[in-house]
N, C-alpha and C positions, 0 to 999 in steps of 0.2 A: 549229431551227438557230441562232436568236439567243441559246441558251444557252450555247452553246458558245463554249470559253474560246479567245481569238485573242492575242498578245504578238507586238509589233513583233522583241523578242530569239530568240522563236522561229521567225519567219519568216526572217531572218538567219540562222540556224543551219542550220535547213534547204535554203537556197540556199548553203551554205558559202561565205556573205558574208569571213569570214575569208579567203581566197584574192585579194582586195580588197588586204589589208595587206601580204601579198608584195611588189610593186616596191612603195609604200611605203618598206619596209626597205633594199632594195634602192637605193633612192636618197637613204637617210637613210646608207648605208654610205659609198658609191662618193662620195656630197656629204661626207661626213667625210673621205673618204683623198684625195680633190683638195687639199681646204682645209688639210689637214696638210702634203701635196707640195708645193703653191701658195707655205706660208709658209716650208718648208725652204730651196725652191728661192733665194726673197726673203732667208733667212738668209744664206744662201752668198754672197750678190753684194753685201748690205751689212756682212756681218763677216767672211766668208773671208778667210784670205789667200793671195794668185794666189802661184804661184810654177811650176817646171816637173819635169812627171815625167818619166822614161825606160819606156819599154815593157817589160816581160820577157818577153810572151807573149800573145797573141789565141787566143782557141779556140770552137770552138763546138759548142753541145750540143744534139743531136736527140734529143726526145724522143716515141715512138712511141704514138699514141692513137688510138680506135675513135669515129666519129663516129655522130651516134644513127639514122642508116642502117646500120649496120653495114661502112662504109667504112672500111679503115684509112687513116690521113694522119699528117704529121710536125708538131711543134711544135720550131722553133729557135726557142734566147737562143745569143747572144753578150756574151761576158766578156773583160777584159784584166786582166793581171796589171801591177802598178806598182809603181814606187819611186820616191821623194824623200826629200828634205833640209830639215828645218824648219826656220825663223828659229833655233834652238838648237842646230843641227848636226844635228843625231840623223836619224838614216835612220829611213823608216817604208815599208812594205812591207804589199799588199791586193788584193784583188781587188774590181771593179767590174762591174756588167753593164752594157751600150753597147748602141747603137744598130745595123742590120747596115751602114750608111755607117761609120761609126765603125771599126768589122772588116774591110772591107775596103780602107780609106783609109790604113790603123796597119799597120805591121811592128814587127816586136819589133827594139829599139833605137831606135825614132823617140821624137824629146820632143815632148811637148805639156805644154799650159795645165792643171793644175790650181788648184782651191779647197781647203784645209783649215780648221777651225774651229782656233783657238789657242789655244784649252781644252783642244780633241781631237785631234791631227793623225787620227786616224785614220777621223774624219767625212770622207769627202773629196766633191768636184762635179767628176769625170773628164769625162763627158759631159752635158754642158746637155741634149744634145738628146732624150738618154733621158729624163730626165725632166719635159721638155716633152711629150714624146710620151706618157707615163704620163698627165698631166693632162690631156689633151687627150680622150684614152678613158675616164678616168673622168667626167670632164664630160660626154659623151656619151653612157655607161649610165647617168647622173643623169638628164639632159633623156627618155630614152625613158623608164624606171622611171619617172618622173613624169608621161609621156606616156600611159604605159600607165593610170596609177592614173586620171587627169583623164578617160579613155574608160570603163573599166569601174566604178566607181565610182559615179559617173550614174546608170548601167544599172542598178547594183542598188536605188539611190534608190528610179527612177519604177517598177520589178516590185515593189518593197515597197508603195510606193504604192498600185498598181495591185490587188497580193493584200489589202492591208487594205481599201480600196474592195468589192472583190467579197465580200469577207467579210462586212463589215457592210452592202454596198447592193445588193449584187447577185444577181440570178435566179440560181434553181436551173434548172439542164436536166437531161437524162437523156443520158447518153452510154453509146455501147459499147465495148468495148476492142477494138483493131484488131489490137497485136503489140508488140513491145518492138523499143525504138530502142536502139543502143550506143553510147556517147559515144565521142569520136575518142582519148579519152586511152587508155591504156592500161596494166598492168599486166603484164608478159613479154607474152604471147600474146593475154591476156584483156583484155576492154574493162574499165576502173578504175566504171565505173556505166552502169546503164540506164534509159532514157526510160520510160512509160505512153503510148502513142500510142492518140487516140481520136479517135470520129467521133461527133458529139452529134445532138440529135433534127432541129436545123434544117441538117445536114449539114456544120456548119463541122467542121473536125481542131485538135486542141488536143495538148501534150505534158506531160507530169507534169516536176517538177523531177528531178535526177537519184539513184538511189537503188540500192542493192543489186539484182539480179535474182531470187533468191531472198527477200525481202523484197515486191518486187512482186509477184511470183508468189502468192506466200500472202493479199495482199489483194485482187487484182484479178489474174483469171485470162482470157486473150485467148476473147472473147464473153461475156462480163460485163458487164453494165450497173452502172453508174457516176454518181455526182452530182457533177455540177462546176458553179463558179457563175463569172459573169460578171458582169467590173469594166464599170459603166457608163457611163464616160468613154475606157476603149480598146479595151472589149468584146474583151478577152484572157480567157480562161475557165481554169482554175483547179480541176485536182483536190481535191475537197473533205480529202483526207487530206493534202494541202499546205497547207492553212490552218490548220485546227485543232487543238486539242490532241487529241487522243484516246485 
């Protein structure tokens, strides 16, 4: 057994450790689009210039989407149409999307407060509060994304840990194969992977990492005996065709 070839990159690969880097990404994105919105919003309020718009129109737009119960439910944005006058005279005419206060507070013809940039009229800040409220939700798919990575992360740490221990320190036992577990994820109808559930010779249950069901099938058939070894510090046991190369 201590011939056989063990790599830190291969045990990662095999617990598709990559799934790890997801929120990662995820909160390297939403932490990018805050900090962009963050500094827009700061541009607006120290180089804008305030001036007032006229309404042309509020509308709103439902859009109809399948939720992952197979529930239908509605997605509204609300938009207003605008006109002003820049420091140069010149009309400039746009749409904005708004907050649904903002929608139902505005009639068309009512003036309010905008921002234009004086480079750009056509940059405008109609409603602060939309994108305050923007910032706000991306700061908070940052903190969970992040939340997320700081919990699972760990996990994969001390199981690598734990499978490179058992690999190089730890007893062989005899186990039997009990049945195949299905992961909760899914593919349309079919489970996305499946377990190795076993029962070893001192009766503890241990489960294989997760893996094709046809794949398992062809190496470990349910009443098969089995070698799995056991990390000596969490005494977590550890299908041998999860450790090594073979």
């Amino acid at each position: 057994m201590a011939e056989r070839r063990i790599s830190i990159l291969l045990l990662l690969q095999r617990q598709r450790a990559w799934l790890a880097g997801i929120p990662l990404v995820i909160a390297l994105i939403a932490g990018t689009l805050a900090l962009v919105q963050s500094q827009r919003q700061q541009t607006f309020q120290t180089e804008g210039v305030e001036t007032e718009a006229r309404i042309l129109n509020t509308r709103e737009r439902v859009r109809r989407t399948t939720s992952s119960d197979g529930s239908p439910r509605r997605e509204r944005s609300y938009f207003a149409d605008y006109e002003f006058e820049s420091a140069d005279g010149t009309t400039h005419q746009g749409e904005e999307r708004v907050t649904a206060s903002f929608y139902r507070n505005t009639n068309r013809g009512d003036t309010v407060p905008i921002r234009y940039m004086p480079d750009n009229p056509d940059q405008v800040s109609l409603d602060p509060s939309y994108q305050g409220g923007l910032i706000r939700a991306l700061v908070i798919v940052t903190l969970i994304a992040l939340g997320v990575s700081g919990y699972v992360i760990p996990r994969y740490w001390r199981r690598t840990a734990a499978m490179l221990r058992a690999a190089r320190e730890g007893a062989a036992r005899q186990a039997k194969v009990q049945d195949y577990l299905p992961s909760r994820a899914r593919i349309g109808d079919e489970p996305a992977s499946w377990r190795l559930h076993w029962r070893d010779e001192t009766g503890a249950e241990g489960e294989s990492l997760n893996q094709g069901r046809m794949w398992l099938m062809a190496h470990a058939r349910v009443g098969d005996t089995i070698t799995v070894m056991v990390d000596p510090v969490s005494e977590q046991a550890f299908w041998e065709r999860d450790l090594y190369a073979m």
